[in-house]
C-alpha positions in Angstrom: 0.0 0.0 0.0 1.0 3.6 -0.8 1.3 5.8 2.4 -0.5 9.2 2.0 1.9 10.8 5.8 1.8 14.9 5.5 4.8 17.2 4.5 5.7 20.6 4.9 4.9 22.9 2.4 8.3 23.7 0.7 8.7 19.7 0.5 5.5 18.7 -0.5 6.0 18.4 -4.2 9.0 16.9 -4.0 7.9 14.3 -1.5 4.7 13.4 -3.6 6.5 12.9 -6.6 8.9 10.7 -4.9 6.6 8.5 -2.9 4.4 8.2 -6.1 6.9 8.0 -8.5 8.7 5.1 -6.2 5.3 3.3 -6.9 4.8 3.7 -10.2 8.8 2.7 -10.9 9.0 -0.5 -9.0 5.3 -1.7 -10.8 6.9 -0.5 -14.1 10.0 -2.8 -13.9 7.4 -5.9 -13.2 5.2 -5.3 -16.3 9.2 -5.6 -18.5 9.8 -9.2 -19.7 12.8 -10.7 -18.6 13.6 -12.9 -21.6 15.8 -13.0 -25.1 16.6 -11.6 -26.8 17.8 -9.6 -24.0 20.8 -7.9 -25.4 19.0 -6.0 -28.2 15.7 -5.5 -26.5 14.7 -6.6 -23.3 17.6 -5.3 -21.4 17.3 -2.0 -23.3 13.7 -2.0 -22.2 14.8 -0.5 -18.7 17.3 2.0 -19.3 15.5 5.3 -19.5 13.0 4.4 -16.6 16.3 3.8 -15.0 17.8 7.2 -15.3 15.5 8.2 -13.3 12.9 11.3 -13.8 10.6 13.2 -11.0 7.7 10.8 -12.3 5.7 14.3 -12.5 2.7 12.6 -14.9 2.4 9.4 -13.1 2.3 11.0 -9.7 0.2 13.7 -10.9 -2.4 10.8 -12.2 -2.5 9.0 -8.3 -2.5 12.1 -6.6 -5.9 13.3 -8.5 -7.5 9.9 -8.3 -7.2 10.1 -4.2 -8.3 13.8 -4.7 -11.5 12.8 -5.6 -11.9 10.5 -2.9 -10.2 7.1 -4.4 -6.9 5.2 -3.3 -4.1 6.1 -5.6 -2.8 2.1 -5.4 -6.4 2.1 -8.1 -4.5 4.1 -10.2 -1.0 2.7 -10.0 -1.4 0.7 -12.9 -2.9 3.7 -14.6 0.2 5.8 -13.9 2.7 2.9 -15.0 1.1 2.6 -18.1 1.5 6.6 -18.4 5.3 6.2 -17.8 5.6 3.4 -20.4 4.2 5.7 -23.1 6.2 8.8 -21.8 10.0 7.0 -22.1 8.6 5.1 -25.3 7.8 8.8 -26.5 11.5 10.5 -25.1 13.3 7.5 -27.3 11.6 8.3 -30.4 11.7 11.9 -29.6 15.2 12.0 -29.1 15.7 10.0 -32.5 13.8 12.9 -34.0 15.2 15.9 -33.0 18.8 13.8 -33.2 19.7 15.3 -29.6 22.8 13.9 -27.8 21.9 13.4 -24.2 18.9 12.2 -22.1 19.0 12.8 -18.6 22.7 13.3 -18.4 23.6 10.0 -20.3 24.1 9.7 -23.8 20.4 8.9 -25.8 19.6 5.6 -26.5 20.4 6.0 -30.7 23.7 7.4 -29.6 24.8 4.0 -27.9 22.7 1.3 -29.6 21.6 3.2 -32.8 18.5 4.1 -34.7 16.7 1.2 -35.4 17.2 -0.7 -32.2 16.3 2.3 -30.3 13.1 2.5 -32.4 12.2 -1.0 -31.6 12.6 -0.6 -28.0 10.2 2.5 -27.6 8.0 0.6 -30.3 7.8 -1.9 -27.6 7.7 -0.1 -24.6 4.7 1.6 -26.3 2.7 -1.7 -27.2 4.0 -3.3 -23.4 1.3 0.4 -21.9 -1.3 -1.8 -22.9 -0.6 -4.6 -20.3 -1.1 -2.3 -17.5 -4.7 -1.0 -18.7 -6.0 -4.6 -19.7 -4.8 -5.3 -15.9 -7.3 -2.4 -14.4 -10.1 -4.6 -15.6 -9.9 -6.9 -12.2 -9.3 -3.8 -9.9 -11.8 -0.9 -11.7 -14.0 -3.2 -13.6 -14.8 -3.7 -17.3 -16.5 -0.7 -18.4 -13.8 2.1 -16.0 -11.1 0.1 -17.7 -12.1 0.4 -20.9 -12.4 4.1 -20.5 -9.1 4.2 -19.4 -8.1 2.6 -22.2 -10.5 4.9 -24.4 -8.5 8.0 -22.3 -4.9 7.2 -23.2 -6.3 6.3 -27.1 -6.8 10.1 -27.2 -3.9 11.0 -25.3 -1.8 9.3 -28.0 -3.7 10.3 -31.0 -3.3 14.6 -29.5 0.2 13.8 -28.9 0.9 12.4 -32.5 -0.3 15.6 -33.7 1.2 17.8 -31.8 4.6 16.5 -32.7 3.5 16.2 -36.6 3.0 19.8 -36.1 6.6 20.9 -34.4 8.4 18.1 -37.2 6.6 19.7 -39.9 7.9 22.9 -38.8 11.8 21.6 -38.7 10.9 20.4 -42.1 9.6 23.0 -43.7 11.3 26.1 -42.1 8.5 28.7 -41.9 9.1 32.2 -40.8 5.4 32.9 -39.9 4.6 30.1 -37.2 2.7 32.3 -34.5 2.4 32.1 -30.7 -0.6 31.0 -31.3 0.3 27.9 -33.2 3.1 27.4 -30.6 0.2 26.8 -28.1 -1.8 24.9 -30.0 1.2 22.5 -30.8 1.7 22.2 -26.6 -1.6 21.6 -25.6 -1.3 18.4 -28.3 2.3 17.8 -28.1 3.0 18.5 -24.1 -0.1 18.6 -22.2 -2.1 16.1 -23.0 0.2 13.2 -21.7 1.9 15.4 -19.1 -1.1 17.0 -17.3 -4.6 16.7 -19.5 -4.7 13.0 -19.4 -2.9 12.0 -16.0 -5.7 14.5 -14.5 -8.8 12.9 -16.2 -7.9 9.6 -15.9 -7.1 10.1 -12.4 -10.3 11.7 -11.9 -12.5 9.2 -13.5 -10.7 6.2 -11.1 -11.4 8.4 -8.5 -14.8 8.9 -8.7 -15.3 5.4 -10.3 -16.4 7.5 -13.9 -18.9 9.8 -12.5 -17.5 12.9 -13.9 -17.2 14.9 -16.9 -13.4 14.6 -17.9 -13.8 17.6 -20.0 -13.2 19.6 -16.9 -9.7 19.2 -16.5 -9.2 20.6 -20.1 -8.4 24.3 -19.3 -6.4 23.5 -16.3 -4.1 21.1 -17.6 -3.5 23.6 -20.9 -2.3 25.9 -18.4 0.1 24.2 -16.4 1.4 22.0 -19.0 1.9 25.1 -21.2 3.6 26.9 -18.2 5.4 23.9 -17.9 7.0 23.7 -21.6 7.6 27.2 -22.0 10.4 26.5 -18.5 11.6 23.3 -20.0 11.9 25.5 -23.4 13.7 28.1 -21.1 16.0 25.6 -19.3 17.1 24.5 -22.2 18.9 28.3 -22.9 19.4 29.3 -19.2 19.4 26.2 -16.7 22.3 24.4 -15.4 23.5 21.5 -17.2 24.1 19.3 -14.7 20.9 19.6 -13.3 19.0 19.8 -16.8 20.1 16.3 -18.3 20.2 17.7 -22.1 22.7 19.9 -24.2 22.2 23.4 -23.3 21.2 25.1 -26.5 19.7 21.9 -27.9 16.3 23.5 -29.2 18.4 25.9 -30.9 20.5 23.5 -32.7 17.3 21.5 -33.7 15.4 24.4 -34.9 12.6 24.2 -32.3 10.2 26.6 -33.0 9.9 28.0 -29.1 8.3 30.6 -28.1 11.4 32.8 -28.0 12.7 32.0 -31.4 8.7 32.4 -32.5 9.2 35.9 -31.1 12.9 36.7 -32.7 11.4 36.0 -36.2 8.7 38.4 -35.5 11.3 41.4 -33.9 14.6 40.7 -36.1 15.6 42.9 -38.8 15.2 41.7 -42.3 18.7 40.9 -42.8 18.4 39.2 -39.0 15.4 37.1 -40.3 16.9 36.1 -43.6 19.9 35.1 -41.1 17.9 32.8 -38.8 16.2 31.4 -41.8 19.4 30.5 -43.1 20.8 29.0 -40.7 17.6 27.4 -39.8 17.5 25.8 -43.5 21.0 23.6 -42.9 21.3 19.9 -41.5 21.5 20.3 -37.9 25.0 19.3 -38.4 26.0 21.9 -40.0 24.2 24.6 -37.4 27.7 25.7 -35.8 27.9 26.7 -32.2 28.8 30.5 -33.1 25.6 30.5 -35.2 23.8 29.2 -32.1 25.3 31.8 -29.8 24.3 34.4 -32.0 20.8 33.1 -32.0 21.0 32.9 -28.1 22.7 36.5 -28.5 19.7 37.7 -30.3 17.1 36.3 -28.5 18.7 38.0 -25.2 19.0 41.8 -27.6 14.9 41.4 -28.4 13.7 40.5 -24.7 12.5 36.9 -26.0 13.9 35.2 -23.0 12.7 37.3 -19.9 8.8 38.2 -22.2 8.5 33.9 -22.2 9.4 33.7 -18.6 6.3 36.2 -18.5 4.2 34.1 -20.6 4.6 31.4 -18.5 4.2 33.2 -15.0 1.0 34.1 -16.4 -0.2 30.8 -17.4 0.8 29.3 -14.2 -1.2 31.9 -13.0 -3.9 31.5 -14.6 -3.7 27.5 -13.7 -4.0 28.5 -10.1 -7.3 30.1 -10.4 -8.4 27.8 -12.6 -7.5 25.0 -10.0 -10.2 26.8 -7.6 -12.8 26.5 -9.7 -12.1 22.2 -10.5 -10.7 21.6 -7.1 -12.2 23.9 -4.9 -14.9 22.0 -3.3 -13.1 19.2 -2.5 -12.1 18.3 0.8 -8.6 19.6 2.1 -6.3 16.4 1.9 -2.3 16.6 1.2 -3.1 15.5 -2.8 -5.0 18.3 -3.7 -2.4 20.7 -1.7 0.4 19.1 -4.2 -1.9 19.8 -7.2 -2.6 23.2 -6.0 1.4 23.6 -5.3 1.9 22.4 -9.2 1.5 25.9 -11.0 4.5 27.3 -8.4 6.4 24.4 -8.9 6.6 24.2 -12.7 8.3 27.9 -12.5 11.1 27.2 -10.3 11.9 23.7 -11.2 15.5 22.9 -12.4 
């Protein structure tokens, strides 16, 4: 059983992510086959659950379902499943956007290579299923199948999302708006970081007698406000803390918010610049270039006006998190989802 003990305030988060996280880790490594061939799959299987994480979508998935009055060991399986699908996602994600570290370890593709790496998120993807089928005996048939239903359209958003930011790499565009930038988060980042952890934790909690819809706005907001930081530790955090290159989403042409916002402030000659250098194989984007785009975005105000942005979403999640949490009863899970929106900002 998972204990639910109190914590100071300044610890909270922390403690809830690792009492929850603990959980969903040590059910995770039981759901990974221990057979051959070992070498080139099943051993592999492990290795980014085993670099560790803060487990912030799991935990935030078992913290909601005892929110609204349920035990979070109903939603562990839930919340492995959700971690299954999340290291499946950062092995494929790293093979896209051909980055170089993964919490402070070389990426998967960089030590095994491409296709093996693609076979092992491929499976770790399929191996989410196992979990859900599993809920059946603890939530019952027709919860289960929701669940199942739930993470169906978590994965279909997040497809999207990422079509979206690929397309973008692709094709280079100059014009891609802030607003497209959200919309690519909200399909891309929220929906399997806070939008689906939250409705699937709320409909085990109240055993499906609630409108999932509700968690729509609030998990936009904190999931954006929690992008736009990981966009920003990516230019100003500290490496050794962060566990990527510093300077990565530059390298990859990322279309963040800041370098959204240094296409729309540049000078022509700045744009057709950017563009440029944006146009060439990432291996060919040298690291002057990239420290003048860094320079750049730092002359135009892109860095500290994104900080703002995301203040102001996190903001905006807190009063949001009033009006879908409000009414229920105090308990030490609902004071770490109401701590979420402050911890987001000043995470490292």
């Amino acid at each position: 059983m998972i204990a639910t003990g109190c914590a100071t305030d300044g610890a909270l988060v922390p403690s809830v992510l690792k009492e929850y996280g603990d959980a969903a880790r040590r059910m995770l490594f039981e759901y990974l086959p221990s057979s051959e061939p070992r070498r080139y799959l099943y051993d592999l299987l492990a290795d980014y659950p085993r670099r560790g994480g803060r487990a912030f979508r799991p935990s935030l998935c078992m913290a909601t379902t005892r929110a609204f009055g349920g035990s979070p060991d109903m939603a562990l399986r839930t919340a492995v499943s959700i971690e299954l699908v999340h290291n499946a996602m950062l092995i494929h994600d790293d093979i896209e956007d051909e980055s170089d570290e993964r919490r402070g370890r070389p990426t998967m593709h960089k030590e095994h290579g491409v296709p093996i790496s693609i076979n092992v998120g491929d499976m770790l993807s399929m191996l989410a299923m196992r979990p859900l089928l599993d809920n059946q005996h603890l939530l019952g048939g027709s919860l289960a199948l929701r669940i199942v239903e739930e993470t169906e359209r978590m994965a279909r958003e997040s497809a999207e999302g990422q079509a979206m930011e690929l397309g973008w790499r692709r094709d280079n565009p100059q014009d891609v708006t802030e607003h497209d930038y959200l919309e690519m988060v909200l399909k891309k980042t929220c929906w399997l970081a806070t939008i689906h952890p939250s409705r699937a934790g709320a409909l085990i909690g109240t055993r499906g007698a609630i409108d999932p819809d509700r968690f729509l706005r609030f998990g936009f907001l904190i999931g954006a406000a929690f992008q736009i930081q990981d966009d920003l530790l990516n230019l100003v955090g500290d490496a050794r803390s962060y566990g990527k290159e510093l300077g990565g989403d530059i390298r990859e042409g990322k279309r963040t918010l800041m370098l959204i916002q240094l296409f729309q402030r540049a000078t022509p000659e700045e744009r057709r610049r950017l563009h440029r250098f944006l146009g060439r194989p990432r291996t060919r984007r040298t690291d002057a270039e990239v420290a003048w785009v860094r320079a750049r975005m730092d002359h135009y105000g892109c860095i500290d006006d994104a900080r703002q942005v995301a203040h102001g979403l996190a903001g905006a999640a807190t009063h949001e998190f009033a009006r879908v949490y409000g009414a229920l009863p105090d308990s030490r899970d609902k004071a770490f989802i109401e701590a979420l929106p402050r911890w987001v900002l000043t995470r490292s």
